[in-house]
ZADO-1210 file (C-alpha; in nm, 4 decimals, padded with zeros to 6 digits):
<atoms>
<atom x="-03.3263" y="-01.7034" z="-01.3634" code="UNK" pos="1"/>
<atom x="-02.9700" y="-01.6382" z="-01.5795" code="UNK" pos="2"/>
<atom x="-02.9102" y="-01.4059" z="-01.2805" code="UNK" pos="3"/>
<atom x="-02.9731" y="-01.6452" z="-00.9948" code="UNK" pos="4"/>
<atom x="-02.7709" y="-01.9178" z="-01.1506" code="UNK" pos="5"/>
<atom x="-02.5355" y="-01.7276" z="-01.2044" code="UNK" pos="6"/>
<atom x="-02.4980" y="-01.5322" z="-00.8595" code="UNK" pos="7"/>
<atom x="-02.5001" y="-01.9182" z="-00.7265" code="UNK" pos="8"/>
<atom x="-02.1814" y="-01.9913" z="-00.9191" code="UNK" pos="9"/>
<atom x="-02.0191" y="-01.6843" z="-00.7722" code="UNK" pos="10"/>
<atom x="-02.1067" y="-01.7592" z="-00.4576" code="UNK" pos="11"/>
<atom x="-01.9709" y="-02.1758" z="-00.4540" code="UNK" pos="12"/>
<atom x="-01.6365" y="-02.0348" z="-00.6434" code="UNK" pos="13"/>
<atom x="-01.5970" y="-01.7822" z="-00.4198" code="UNK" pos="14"/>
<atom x="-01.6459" y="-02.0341" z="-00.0656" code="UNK" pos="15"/>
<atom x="-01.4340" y="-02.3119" z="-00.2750" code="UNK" pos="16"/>
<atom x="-01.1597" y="-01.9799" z="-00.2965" code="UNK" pos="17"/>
<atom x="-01.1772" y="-01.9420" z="00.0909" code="UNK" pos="18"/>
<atom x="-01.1447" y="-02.2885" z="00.1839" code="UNK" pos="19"/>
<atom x="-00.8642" y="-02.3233" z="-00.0587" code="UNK" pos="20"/>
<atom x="-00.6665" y="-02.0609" z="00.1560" code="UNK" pos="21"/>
<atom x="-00.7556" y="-02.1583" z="00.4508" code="UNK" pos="22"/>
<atom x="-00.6519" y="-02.5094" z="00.4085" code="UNK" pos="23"/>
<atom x="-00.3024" y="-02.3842" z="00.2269" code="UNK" pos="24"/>
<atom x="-00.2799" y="-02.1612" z="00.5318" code="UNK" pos="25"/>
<atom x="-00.3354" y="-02.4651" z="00.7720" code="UNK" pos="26"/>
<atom x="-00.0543" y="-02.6670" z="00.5979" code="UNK" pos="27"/>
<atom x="00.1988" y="-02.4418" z="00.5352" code="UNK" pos="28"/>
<atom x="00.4560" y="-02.4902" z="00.8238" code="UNK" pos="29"/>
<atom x="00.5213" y="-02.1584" z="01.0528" code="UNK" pos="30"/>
<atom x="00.9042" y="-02.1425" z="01.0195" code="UNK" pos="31"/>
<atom x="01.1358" y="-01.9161" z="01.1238" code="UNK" pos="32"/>
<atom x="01.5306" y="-01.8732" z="01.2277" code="UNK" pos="33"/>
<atom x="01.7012" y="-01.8282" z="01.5617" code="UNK" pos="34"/>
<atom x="02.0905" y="-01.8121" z="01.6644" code="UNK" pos="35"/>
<atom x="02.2430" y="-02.1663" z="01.7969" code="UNK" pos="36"/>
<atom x="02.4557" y="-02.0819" z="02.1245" code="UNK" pos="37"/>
<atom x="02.7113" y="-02.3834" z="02.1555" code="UNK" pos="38"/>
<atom x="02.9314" y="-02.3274" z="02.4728" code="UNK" pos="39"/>
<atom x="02.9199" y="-01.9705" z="02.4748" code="UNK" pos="40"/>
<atom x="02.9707" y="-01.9861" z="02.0734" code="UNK" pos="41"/>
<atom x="02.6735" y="-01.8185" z="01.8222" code="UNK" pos="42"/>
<atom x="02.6112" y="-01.9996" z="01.5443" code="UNK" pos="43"/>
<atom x="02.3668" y="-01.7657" z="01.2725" code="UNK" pos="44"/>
<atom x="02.1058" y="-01.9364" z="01.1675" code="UNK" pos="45"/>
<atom x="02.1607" y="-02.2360" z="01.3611" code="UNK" pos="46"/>
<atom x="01.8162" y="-02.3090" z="01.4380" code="UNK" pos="47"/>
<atom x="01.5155" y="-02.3735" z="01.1750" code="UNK" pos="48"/>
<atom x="01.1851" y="-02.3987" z="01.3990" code="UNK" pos="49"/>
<atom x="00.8657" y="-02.5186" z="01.2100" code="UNK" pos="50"/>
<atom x="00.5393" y="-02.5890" z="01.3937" code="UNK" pos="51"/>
<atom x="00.6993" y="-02.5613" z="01.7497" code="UNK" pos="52"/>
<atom x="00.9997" y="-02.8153" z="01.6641" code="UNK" pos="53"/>
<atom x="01.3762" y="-02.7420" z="01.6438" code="UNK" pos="54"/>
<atom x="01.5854" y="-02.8890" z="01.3672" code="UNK" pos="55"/>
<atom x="01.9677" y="-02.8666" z="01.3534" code="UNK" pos="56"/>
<atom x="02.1703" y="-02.8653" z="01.0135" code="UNK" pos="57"/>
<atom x="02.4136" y="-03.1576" z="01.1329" code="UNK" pos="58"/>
<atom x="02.7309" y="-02.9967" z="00.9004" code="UNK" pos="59"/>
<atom x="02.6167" y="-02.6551" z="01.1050" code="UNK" pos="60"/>
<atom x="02.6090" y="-02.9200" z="01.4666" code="UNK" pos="61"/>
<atom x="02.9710" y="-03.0552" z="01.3481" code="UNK" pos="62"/>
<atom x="03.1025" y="-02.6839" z="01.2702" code="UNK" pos="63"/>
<atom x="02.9734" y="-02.5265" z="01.5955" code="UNK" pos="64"/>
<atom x="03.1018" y="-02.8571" z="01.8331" code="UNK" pos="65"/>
<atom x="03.4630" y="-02.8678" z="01.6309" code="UNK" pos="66"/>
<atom x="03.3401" y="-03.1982" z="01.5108" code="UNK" pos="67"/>
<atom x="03.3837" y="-03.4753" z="01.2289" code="UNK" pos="68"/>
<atom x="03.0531" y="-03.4928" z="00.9903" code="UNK" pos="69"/>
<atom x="03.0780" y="-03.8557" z="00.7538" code="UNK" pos="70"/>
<atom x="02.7857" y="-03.8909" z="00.4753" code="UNK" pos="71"/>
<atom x="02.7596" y="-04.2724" z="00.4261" code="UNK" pos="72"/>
<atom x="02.5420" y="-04.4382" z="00.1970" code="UNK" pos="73"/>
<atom x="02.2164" y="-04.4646" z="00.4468" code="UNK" pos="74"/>
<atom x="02.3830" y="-04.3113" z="00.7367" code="UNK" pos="75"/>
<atom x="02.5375" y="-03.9544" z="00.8913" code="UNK" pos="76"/>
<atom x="02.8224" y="-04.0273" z="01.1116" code="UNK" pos="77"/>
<atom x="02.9028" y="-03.7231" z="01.3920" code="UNK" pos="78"/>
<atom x="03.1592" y="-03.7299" z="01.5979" code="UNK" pos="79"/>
<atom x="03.1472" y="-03.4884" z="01.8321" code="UNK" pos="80"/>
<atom x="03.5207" y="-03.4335" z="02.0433" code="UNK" pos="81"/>
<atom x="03.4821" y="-03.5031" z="02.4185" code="UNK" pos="82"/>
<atom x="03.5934" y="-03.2921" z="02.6727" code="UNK" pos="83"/>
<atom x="03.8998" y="-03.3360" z="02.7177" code="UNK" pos="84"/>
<atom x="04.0331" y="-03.3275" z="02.3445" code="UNK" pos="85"/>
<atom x="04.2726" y="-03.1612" z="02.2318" code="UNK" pos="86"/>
<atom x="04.1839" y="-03.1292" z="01.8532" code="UNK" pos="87"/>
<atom x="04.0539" y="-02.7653" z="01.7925" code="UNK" pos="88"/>
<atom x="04.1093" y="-02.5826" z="01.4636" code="UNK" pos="89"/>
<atom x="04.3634" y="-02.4163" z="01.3478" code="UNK" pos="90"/>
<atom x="04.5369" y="-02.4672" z="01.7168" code="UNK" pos="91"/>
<atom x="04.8940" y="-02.6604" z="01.6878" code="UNK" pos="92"/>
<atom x="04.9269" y="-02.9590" z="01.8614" code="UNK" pos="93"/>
<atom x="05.0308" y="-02.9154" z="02.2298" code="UNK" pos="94"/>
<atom x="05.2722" y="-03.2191" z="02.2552" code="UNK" pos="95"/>
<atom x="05.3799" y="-03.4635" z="02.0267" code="UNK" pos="96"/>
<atom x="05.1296" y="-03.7501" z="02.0478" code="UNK" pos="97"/>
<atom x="04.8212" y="-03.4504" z="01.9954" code="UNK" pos="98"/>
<atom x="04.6439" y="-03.5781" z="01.6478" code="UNK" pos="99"/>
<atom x="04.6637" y="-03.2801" z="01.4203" code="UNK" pos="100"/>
<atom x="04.3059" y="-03.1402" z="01.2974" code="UNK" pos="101"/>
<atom x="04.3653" y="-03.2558" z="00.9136" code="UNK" pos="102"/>
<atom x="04.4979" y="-03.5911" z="00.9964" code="UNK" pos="103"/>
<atom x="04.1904" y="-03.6905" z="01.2688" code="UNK" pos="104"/>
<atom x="03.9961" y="-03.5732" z="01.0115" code="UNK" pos="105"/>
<atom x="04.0623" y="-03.7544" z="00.7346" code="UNK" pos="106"/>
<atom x="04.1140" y="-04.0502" z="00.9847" code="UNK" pos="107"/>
<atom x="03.7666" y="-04.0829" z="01.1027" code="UNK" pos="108"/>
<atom x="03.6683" y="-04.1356" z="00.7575" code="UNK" pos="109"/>
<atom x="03.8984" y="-04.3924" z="00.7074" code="UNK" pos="110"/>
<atom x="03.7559" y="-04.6073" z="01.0206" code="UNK" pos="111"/>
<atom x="03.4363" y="-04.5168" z="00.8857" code="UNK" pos="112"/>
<atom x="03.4853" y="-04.6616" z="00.5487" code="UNK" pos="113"/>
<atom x="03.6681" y="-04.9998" z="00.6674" code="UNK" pos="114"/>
<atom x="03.3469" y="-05.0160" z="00.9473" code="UNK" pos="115"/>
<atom x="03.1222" y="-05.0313" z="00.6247" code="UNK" pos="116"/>
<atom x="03.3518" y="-05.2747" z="00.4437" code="UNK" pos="117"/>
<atom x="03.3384" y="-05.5036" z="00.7586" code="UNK" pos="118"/>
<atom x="02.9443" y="-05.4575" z="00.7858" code="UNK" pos="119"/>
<atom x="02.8793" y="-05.5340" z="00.3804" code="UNK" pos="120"/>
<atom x="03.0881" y="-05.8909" z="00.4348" code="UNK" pos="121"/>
<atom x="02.8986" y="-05.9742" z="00.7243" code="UNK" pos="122"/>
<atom x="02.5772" y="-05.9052" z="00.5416" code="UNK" pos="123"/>
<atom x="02.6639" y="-06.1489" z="00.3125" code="UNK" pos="124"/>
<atom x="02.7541" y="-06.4032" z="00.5169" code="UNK" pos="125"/>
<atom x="02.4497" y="-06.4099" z="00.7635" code="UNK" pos="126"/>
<atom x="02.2464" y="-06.3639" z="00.5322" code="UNK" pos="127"/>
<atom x="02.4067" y="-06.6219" z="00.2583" code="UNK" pos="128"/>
<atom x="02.3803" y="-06.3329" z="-00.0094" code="UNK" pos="129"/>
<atom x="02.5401" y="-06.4261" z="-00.3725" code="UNK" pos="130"/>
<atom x="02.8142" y="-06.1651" z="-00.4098" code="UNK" pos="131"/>
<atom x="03.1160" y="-06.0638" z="-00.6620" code="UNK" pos="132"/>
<atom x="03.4539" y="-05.9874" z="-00.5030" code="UNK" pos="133"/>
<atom x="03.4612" y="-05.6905" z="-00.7140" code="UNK" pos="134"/>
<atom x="03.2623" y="-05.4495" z="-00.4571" code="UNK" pos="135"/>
<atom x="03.4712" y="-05.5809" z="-00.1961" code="UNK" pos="136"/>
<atom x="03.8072" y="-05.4591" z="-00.3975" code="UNK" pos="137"/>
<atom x="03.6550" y="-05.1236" z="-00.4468" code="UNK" pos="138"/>
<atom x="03.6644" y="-05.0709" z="-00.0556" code="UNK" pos="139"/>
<atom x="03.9901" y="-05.2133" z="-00.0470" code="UNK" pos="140"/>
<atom x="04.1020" y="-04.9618" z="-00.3579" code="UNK" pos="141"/>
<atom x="03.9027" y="-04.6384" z="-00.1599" code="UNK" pos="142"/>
<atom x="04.0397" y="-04.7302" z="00.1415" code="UNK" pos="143"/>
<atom x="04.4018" y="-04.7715" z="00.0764" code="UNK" pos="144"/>
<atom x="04.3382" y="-04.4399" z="-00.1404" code="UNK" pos="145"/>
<atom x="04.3097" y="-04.2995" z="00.1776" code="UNK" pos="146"/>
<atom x="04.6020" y="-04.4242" z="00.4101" code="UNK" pos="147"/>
<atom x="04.7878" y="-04.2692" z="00.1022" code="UNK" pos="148"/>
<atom x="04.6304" y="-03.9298" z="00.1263" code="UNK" pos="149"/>
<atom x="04.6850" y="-03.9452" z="00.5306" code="UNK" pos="150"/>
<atom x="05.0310" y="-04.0238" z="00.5102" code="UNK" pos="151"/>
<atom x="05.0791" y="-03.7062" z="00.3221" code="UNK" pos="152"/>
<atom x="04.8916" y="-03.4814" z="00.5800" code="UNK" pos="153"/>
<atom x="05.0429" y="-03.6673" z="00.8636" code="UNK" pos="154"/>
<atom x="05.2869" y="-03.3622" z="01.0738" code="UNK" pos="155"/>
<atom x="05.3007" y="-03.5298" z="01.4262" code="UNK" pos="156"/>
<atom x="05.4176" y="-03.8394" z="01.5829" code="UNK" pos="157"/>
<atom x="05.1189" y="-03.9291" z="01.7123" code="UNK" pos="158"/>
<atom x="04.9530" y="-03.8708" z="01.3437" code="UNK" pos="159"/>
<atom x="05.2419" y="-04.1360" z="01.2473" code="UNK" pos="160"/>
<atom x="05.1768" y="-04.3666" z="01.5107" code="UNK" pos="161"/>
<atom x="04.8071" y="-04.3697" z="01.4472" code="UNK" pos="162"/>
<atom x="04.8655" y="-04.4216" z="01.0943" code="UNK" pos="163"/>
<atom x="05.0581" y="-04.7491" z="01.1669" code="UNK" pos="164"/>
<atom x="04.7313" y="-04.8730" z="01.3595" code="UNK" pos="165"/>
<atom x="04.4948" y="-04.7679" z="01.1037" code="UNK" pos="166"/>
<atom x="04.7350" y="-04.9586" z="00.8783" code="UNK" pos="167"/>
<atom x="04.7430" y="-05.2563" z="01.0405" code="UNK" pos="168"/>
<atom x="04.3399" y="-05.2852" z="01.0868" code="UNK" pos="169"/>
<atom x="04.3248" y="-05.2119" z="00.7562" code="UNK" pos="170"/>
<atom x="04.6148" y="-05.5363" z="00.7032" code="UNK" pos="171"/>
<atom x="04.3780" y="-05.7370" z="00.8999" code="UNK" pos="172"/>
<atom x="04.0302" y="-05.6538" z="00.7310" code="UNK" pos="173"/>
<atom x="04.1760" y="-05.7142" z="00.3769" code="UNK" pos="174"/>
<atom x="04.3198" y="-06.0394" z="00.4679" code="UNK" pos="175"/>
<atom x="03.9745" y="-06.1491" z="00.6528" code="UNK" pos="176"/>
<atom x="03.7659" y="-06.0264" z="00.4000" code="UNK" pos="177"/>
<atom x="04.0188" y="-06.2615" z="00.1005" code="UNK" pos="178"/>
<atom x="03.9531" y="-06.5817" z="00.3534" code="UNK" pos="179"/>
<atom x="03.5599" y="-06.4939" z="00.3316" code="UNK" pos="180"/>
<atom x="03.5272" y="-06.4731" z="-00.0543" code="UNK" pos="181"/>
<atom x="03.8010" y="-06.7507" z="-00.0655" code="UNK" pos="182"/>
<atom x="03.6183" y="-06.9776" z="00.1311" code="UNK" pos="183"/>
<atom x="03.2883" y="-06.9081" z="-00.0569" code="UNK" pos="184"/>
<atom x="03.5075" y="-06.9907" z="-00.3754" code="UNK" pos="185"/>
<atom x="03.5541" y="-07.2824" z="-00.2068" code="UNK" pos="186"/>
<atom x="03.2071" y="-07.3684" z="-00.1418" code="UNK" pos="187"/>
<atom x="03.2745" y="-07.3631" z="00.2636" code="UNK" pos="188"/>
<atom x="02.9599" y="-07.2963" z="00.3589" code="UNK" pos="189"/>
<atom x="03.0476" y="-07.2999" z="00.7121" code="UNK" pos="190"/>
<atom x="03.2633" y="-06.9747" z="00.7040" code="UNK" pos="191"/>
<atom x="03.0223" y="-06.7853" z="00.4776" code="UNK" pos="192"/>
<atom x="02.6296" y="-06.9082" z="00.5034" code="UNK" pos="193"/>
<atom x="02.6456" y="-06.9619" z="00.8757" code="UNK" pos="194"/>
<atom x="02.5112" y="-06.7044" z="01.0594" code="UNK" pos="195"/>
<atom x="02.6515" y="-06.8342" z="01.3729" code="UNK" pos="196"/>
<atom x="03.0103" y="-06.7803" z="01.1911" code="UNK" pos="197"/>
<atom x="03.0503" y="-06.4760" z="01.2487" code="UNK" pos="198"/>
<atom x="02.9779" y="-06.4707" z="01.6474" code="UNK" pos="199"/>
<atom x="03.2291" y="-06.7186" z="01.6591" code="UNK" pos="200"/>
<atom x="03.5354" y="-06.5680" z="01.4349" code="UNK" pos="201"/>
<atom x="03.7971" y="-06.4905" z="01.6471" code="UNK" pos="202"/>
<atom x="03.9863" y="-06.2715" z="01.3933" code="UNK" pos="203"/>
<atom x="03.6698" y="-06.0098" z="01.3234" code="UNK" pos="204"/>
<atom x="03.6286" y="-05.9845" z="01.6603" code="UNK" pos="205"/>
<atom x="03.9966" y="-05.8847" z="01.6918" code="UNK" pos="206"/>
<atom x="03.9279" y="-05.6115" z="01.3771" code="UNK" pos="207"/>
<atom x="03.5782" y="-05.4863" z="01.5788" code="UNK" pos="208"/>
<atom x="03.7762" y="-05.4137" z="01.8963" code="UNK" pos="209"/>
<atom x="04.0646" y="-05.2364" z="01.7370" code="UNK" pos="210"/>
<atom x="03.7931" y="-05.0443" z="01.5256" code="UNK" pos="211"/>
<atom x="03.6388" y="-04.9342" z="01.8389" code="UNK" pos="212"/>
<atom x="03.9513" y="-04.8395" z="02.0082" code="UNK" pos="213"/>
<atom x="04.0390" y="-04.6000" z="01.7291" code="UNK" pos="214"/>
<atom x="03.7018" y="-04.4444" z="01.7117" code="UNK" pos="215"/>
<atom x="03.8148" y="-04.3408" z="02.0755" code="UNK" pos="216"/>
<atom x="04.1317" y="-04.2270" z="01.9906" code="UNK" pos="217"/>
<atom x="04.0614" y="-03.9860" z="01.7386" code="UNK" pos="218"/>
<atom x="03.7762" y="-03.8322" z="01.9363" code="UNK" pos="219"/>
<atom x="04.0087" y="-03.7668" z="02.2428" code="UNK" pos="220"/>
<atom x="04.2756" y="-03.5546" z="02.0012" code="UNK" pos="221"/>
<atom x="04.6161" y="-03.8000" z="02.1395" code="UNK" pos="222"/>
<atom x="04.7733" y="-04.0926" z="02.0071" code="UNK" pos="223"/>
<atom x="04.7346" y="-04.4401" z="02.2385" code="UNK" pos="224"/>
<atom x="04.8473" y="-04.7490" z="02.1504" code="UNK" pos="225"/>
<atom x="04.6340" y="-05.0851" z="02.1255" code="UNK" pos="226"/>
<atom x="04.8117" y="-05.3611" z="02.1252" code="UNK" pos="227"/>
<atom x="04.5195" y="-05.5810" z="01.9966" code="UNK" pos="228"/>
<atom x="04.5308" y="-05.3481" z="01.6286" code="UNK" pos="229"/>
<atom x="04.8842" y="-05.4925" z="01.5680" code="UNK" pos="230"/>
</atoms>
């Protein structure tokens, strides 16, 4: 009888074994490596498949396309040159307007940065949500930390002249975003509870457009002039 029981025991531990490893087997994802081939140009390693699917490591993506990667707060910004820039690393600038590699850079970061500083403000206003200044003045602080930095990497005209616009929409932000928190001060609920106020504000449409227009810019690799940032 000892013997029986005991040969039973064996016998459940050793089928409670097998299914273990068959059902680790079943979810542990078949992965393996292959080369990424952008335009001619091998990238090691590029590739992860698991289970049949592709996945891209987006700073690998940015590397192998000579483009821009931004890690936000709950986003990943790419910005991939088109094909007609004229931004490609470690190659001088063909003419003086061409955006040198540091500057566009460091630029689409700062567009990114005052984008986010625009979109927190006009969370707070359509939604009526009961913020300090004091987050809004650490954009302000990070971004004008980085006009500074770009001045001192700019080498071409047209890193100069871009610099002037991404001045000026940064001018135009800071002075939109005092009128919102001064006109909450103010209890004008008209200017920062409506959520029709934004549709209807002339001047952050004016800062959206210009935003836009150098997002454009930097991708194509040469300087061009809006006159709606000024």
């Amino acid at each position: 009888m000892y013997r029986h029981c005991a040969y039973r025991l064996t016998l459940m531990l050793g089928l409670v074994l097998s299914l273990a490893a068959v059902l680790s087997a079943q979810s542990t994802p078949k992965a393996s490596n292959k080369t990424l081939v952008v335009n001619g140009k091998a990238v090691p390693a590029g590739v992860r498949q698991i289970n049949g699917r592709s996945y891209i490591d987006v700073e690998t993506l940015a590397q192998a396309t000579n483009g821009v990667v931004k890690m936000e707060s709950n986003r990943v910004v790419l910005t991939i040159p088109g094909p007609n820039s004229t931004v490609s690393p470690g190659a001088p600038p063909s003419n003086s307007q061409d955006l040198s590699k540091s500057f566009a850079v460091g630029a689409v970061g700062e567009v990114s940065e005052m984008r986010e500083w625009r979109g927190a403000i006009g969370a707070m206003v359509t939604y009526g949500l009961a913020i300090s200044g004091s987050w809004a003045q650490d954009y302000r602080n990070r971004v004008q930390t980085g006009l500074t930095q770009l001045a001192s990497v700019a080498s071409t005209d047209g890193d100069r002249n871009a610099l002037q616009l991404l001045t000026s929409e940064f001018d135009n932000l800071a002075e939109w975003s005092n009128e919102i928190f001064t006109a909450r001060q103010n209890l004008n609920g008209a200017k920062t509870v409506d959520p029709n106020a934004l549709s209807n504000d002339p001047q952050l449409a004016k800062i959206t457009n210009c935003s836009s227009s150098l997002e454009g810019m930097l991708i194509s690799g040469t300087f061009s002039d809006d006159g709606g940032c000024h």
